[in-house]
C-alpha positions in Angstrom: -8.1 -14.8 30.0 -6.3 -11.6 30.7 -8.3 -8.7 32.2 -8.4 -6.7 28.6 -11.5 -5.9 26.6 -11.9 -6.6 23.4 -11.6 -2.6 22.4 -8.4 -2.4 24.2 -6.9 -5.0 22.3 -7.7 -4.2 19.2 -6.4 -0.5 20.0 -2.8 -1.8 20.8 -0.3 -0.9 18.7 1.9 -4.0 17.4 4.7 -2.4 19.9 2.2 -2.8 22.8 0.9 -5.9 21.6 4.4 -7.5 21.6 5.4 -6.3 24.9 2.3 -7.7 26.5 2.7 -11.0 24.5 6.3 -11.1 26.4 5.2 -10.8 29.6 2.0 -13.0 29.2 -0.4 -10.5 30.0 -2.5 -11.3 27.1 -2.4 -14.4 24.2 -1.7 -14.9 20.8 -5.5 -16.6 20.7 -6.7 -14.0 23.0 -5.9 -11.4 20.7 -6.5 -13.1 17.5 -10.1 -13.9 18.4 -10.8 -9.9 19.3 -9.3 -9.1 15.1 -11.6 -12.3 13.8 -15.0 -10.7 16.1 -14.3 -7.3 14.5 -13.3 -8.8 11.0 -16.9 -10.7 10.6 -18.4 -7.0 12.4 -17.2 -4.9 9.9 -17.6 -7.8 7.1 -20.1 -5.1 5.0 -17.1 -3.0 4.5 -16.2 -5.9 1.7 -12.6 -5.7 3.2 -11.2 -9.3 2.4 -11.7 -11.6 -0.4 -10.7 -14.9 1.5 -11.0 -14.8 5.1 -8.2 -18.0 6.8 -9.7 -18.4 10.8 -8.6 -22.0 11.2 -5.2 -21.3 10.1 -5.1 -18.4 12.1 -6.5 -20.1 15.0 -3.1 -22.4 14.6 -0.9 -20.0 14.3 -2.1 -18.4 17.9 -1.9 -21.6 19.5 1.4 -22.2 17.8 2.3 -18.7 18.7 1.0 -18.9 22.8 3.2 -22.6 22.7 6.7 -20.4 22.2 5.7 -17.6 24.6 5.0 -20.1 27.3 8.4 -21.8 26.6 10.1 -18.5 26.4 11.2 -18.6 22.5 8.9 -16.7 20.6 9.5 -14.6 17.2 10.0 -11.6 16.6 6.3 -10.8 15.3 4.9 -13.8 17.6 0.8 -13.9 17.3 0.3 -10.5 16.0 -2.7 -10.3 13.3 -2.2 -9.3 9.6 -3.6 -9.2 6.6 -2.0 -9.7 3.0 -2.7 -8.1 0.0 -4.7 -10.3 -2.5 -1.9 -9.9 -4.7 0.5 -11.9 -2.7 0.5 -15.6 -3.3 -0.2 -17.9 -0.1 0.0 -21.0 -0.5 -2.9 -23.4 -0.6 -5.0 -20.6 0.1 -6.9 -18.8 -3.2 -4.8 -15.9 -4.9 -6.8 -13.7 -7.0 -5.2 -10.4 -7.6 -9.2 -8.8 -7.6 -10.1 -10.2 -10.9 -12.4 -12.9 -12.2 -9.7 -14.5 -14.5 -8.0 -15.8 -11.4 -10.8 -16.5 -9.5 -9.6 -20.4 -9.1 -5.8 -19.3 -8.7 -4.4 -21.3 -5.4 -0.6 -21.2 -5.7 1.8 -24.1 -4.4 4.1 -21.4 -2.5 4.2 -18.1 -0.5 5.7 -15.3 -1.9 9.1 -13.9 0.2 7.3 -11.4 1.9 4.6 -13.9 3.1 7.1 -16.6 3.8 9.3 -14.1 5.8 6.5 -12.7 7.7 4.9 -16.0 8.6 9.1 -17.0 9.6 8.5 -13.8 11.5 5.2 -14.9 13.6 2.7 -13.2 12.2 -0.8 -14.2 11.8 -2.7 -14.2 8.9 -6.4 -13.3 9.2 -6.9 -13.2 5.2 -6.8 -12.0 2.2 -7.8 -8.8 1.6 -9.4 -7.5 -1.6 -7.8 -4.4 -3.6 -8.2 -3.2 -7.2 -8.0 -5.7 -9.9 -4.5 -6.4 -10.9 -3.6 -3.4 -8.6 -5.0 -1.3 -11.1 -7.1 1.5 -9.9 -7.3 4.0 -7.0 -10.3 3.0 -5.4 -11.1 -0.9 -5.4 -14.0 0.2 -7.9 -12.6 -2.3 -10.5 -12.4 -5.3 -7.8 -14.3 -8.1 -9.7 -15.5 -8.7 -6.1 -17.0 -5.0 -5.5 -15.3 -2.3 -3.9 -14.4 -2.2 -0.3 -16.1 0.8 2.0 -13.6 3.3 3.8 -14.4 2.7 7.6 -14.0 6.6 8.2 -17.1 8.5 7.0 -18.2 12.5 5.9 -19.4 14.1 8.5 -21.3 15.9 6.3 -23.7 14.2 3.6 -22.5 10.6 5.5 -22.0 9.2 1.9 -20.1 5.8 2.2 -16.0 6.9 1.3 -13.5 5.0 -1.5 -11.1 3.8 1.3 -8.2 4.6 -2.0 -6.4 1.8 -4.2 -5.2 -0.1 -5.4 -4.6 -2.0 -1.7 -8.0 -0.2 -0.4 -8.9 -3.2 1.1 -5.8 -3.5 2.9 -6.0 0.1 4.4 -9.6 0.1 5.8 -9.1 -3.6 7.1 -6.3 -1.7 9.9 -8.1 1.2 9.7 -11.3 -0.3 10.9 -9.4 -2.9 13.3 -9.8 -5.9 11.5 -5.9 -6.0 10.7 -3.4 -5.2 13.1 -1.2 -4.3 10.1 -1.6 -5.4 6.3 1.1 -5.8 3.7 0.5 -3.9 0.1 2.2 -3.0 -3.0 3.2 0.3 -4.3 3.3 0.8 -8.2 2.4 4.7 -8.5 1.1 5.3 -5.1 -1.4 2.2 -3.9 0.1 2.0 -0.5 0.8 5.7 0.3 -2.6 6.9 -1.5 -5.4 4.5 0.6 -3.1 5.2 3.8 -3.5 8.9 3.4 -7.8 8.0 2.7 -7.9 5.9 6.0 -5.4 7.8 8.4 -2.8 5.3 8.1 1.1 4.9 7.8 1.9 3.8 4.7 5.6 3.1 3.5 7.1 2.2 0.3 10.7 1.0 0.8 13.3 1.5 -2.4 12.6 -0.5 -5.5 14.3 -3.7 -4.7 14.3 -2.9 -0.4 11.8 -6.2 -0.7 11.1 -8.9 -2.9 8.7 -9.3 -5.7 8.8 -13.0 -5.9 5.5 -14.2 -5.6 3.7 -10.8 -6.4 1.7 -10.7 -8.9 2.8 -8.5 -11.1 1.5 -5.3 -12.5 4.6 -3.1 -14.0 7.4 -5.0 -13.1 10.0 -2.1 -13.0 7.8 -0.4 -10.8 6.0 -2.7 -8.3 7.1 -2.8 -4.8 6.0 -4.0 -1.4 5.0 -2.1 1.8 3.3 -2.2 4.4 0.2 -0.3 6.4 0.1 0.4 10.2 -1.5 2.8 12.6 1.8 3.9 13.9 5.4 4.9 12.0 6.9 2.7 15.2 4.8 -0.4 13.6 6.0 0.7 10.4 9.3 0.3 11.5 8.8 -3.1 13.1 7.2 -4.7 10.3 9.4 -3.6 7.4 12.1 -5.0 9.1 11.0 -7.8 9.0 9.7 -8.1 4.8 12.8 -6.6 3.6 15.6 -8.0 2.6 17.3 -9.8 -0.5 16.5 -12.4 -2.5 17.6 -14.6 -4.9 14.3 -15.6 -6.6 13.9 -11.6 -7.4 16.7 -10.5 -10.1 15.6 -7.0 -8.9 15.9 -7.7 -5.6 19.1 -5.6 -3.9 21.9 -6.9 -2.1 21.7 -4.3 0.8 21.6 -5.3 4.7 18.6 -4.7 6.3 19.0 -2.6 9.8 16.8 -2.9 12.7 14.4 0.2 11.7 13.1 0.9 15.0 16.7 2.0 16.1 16.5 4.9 14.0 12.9 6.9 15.7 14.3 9.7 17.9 12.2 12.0 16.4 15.0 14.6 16.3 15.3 16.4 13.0 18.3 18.5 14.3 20.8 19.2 11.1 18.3 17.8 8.4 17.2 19.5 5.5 13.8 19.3 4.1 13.5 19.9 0.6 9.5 21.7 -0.7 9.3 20.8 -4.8 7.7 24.2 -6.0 6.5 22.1 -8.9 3.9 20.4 -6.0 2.1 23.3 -5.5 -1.0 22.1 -8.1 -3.7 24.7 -9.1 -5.9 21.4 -8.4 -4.6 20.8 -4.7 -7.1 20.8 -2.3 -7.5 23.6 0.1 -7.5 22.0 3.2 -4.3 19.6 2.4 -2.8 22.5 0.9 -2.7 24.3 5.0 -1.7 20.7 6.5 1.0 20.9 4.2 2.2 24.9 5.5 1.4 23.2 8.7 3.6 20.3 8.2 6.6 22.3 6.9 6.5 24.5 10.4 6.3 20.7 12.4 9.7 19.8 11.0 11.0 23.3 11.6 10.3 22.7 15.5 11.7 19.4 15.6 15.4 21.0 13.9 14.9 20.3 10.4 15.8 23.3 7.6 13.4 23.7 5.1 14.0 25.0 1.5 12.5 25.5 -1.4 14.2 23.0 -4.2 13.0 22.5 -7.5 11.7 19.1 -9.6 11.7 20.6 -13.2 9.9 17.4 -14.8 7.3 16.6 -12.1 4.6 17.2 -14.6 5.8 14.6 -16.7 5.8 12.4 -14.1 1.7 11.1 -14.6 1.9 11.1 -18.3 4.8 9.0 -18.5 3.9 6.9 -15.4 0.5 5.9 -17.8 2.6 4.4 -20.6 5.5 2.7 -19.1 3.1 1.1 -16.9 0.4 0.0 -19.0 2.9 -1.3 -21.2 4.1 -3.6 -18.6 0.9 -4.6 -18.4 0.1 -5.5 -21.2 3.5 -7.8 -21.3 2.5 -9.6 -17.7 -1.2 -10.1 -18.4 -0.1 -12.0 -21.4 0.1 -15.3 -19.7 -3.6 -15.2 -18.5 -5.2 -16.9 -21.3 -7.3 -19.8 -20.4 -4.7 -22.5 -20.7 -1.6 -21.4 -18.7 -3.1 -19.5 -16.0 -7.0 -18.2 -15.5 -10.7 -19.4 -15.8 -11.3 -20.8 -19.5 -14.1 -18.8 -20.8 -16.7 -21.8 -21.3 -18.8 -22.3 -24.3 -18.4 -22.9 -28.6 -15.1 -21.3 -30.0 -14.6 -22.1 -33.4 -10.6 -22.0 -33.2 -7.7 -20.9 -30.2 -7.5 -17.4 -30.8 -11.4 -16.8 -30.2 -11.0 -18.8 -27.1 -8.1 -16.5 -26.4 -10.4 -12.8 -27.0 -13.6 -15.1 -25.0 -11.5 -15.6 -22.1 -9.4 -12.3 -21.6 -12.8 -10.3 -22.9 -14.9 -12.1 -20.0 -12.0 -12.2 -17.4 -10.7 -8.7 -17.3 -12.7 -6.0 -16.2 -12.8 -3.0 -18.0 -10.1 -0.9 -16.2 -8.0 -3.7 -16.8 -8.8 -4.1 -20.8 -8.1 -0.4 -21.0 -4.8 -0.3 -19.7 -3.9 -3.6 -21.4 -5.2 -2.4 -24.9 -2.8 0.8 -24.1 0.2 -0.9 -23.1 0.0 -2.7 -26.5 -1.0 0.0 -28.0 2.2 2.1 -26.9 4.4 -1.1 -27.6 3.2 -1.8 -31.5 4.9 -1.0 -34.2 5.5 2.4 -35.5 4.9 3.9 -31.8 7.1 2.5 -29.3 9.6 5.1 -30.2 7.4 7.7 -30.6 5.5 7.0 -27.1 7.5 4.0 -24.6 11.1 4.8 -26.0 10.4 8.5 -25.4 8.2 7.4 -21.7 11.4 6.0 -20.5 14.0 8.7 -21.4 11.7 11.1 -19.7 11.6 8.5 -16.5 15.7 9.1 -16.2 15.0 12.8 -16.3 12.8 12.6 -13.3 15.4 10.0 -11.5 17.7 12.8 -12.2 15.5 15.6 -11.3 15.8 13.5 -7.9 19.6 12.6 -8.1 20.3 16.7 -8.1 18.2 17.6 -5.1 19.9 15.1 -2.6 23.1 15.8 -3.9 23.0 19.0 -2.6 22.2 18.0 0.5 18.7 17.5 0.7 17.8 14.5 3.0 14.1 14.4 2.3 11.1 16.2 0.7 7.7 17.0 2.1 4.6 16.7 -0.2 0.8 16.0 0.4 0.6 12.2 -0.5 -2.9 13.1 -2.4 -4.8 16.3 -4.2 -8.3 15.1 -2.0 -9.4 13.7 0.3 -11.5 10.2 0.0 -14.0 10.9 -2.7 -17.5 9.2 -2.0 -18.0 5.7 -3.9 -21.4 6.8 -5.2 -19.9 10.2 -7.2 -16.5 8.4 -7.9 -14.7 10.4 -10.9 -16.3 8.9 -14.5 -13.1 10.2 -16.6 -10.0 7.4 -16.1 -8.0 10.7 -16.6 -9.6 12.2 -13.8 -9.2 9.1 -12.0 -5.5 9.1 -12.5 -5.1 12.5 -11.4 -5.1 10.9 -7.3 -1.4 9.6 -8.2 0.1 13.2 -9.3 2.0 13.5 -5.4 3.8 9.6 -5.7 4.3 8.7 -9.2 7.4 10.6 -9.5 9.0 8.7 -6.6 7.7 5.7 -8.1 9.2 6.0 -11.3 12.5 7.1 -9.2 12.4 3.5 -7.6 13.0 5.9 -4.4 11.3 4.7 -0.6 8.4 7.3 0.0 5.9 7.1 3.2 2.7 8.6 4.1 1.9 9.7 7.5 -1.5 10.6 8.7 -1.4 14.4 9.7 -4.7 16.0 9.8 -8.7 16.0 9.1 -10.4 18.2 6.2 -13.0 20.2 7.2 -15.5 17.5 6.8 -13.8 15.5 9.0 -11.8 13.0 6.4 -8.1 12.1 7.0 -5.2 13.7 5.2 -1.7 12.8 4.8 1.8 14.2 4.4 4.3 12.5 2.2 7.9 12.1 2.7 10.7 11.0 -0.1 13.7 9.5 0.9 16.9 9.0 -1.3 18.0 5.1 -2.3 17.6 3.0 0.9 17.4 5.9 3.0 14.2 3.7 4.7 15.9 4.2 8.4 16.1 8.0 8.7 12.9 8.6 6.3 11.1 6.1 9.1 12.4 9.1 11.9 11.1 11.7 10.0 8.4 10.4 9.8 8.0 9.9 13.5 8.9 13.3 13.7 6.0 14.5 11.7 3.7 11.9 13.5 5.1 12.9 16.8 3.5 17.0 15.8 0.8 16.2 14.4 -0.7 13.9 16.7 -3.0 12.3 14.4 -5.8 10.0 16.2 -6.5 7.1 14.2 -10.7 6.7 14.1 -12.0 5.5 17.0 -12.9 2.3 17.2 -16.5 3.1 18.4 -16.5 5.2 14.8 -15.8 3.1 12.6 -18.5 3.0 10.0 -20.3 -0.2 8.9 -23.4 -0.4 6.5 -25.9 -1.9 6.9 
């Protein structure tokens, strides 16, 4: 046993965990069995759906074995947390919903495979919006997870943000040394900005869908969640890269990203959409954001106003290309492919069809699925998903323009407000929606975006800053970011804060 408390382990950063790992100052088991204490502390915060100790316990061992012989992995023994949309194999795959609730896939999807090639260890599964779709992980078929920071104010319990919620407030509250997510308007970069995380999306096709399952397929991608842009860095090095299962995967080399934090801005230029500046923007994110523009000033950047004519488009469109995605990849959940047969009479297959997908998707689900059909029937996919995707290449070109002329990024806020409490969560889907207006048009522009924890509101709640990157522009946009961290010297919440329910 090394000489460091539980608390001090779980505050390492995957960077200090490694280098400790390396020279043996602490264990893959030591550490591990520090995340699986605070996991089963902090297990009223609803955070994971399937918990894996035993195979965790393993992997440390495992993990200690190649330390003590001098060949460890890259990611030896650090603890993470996966996404419940990520199949694992022989270990239960849900995606949040009941309709896969007995769902145990024969493989690992290429993230998880090249993670767990990587050394990582799994802790669990962690629960999110069903099917990914929601901001919030109200529409979980397992309940919603419980953001670990809280109001200082009227101490209402906090949304921790979706549709990977679960995934942010498991490393927010130290039960996850990093999680993986996936990104399809803004559920990585949203819930990172609601629990004071990093939170990156690489370029559409920077990672691999295989094994994902899917959402909008022309939109999904994986990320990851970390306290730290230098974890980040570390970790998406490690999931990216192509492959040949994904026919949207991209033939691109991977670089080391860690190479690339100086956190020297000197001769970039920082682009500020005018179109971003929302009537509904919240006040206090609205002064991070003047304060953010003035942190990249003093670390060499030149900022300048540029202009994104169609970014009001950008939700609208976003919430009929996606649904009707949707509504084409939920098709195979009927009861006799894939998901739980609704039990009981049906007098023939197409009632058992409407019994099963009726009882199995939750209602957020139904709606978006009824849409996407809707948008995709005859008589109106010209008049509403032709016309959707036209208006998508505008954006991409709205996009195209601004780095052509030089711009290497853009600074946003990654959300209009902060966490909302889950007892007054908005009652209008529109309203609902309105928490992806900042990182569905870089969605829908298939372009790597990150969210980096800057600030707190006046009640105390964590607010982010968004960056957008160009096409595989993941290294630099990773420096910027560590440029922004490096001013605003966020402090993650403590973990003597971290709320739990009773």
């Amino acid at each position: 046993m090394s000489n460091f408390s539980s608390s001090e382990l779980l505050t390492l950063t995957g960077v200090e965990a490694l280098g400790l790992l390396k020279k043996r100052e602490i264990s893959s088991s030591e550490l591990l069995h520090a995340y699986l204490s605070q996991i089963e502390k902090t297990k009223n915060l609803n955070l994971f759906i399937t918990q894996t100790p035993e195979e965790a316990r393993r992997n440390a061992q495992e993990s200690d074995q190649r330390y003590a012989q001098g060949n460890p992995l890259p990611l030896d023994g650090l603890p993470f947390a996966h996404k419940d949309l990520f199949c694992t194999k022989d270990i239960l795959t849900t995606a949040a919903s009941e309709i896969l609730s007995n769902f145990t896939p024969c493989y690992d999807a290429t993230v998880v495979a090249k993670l767990k090639e990587a050394g990582v260890t799994m802790v669990g599964k962690t629960n999110a919006d069903e099917f990914a779709m929601g901001s919030s992980t109200l529409t979980s078929h397992y309940g919603p997870s419980i953001n670990p920071w809280i109001c200082a104010q009227d101490q209402d319990p906090l949304v921790p943000g979706g549709s990977s919620g679960g995934s942010t407030a498991a490393v927010a509250a130290y039960a996850a040394l990093a999680s993986s997510g996936t990104d399809t308007g803004g559920s990585i970069r949203q819930p990172a900005s609601y629990c004071g995380l990093v939170g990156i999306k690489p370029t559409y096709g920077r990672c691999s869908r295989y094994g994902i399952i899917a959402f909008a397929s022309s939109l999904d991608q994986a990320g990851v969640h970390t306290r730290t842009v230098d974890d980040a860095a570390l970790f998406l090095t490690h999931m990216a890269g192509h492959d040949p299962k994904d026919a949207t995967s991209v033939k691109c080399d991977v670089p080391h990203y860690p190479d690339f934090l100086t956190g020297c801005l000197k001769g970039i230029r920082i682009g500020i959409p005018k179109e971003y500046h929302h009537a509904q923007l919240d006040t206090d994110i609205s002064h991070l954001w003047e304060k953010g523009i003035e942190w990249v000033k003093s670390r060499g950047a030149q900022v300048e106003e540029v202009s994104l004519p169609h970014t009001a488009l950008a939700l609208p469109t976003y919430y009929i290309i996606a649904p009707a995605e949707a509504s084409s990849n939920l098709a195979r959940y009927d009861g006799v492919r894939f998901g739980v047969r609704h039990k009981g009479e049906h007098e023939d297959l197409n009632e058992m069809y409407e019994q099963t997908r009726g009882k199995g998707f939750g209602a957020e689900v139904r709606r978006r699925v009824l849409l996407g059909t809707y948008v995709l029937s005859s008589g109106f996919y010209d008049a509403y998903f032709k016309k959707a995707q036209r208006v998508r290449s505008l954006i991409a070109q709205d996009f195209t323009q601004v780095f052509s002329k030089g711009i290497d990024f853009l600074l946003t806020p990654t959300t209009p407000t902060p966490a909302f409490s889950i007892k007054t969560p908005p009652t209008d889907p529109l309203a609902m929606y309105f928490n992806d207006v900042f990182s569905t048009p870089s969605s829908l522009a298939g372009l790597p975006a990150i969210s980096v924890p800057a600030g707190l509101s006046h009640k105390n709640l964590p607010l982010g800053l968004q960056l957008i990157g160009s096409p595989f522009s993941e290294g630099p946009l990773l420096n910027a970011a560590k440029a922004l961290e490096l001013e605003a010297n966020f402090t993650p919440l403590p973990l003597q804060n971290v709320y739990i329910p009773a």
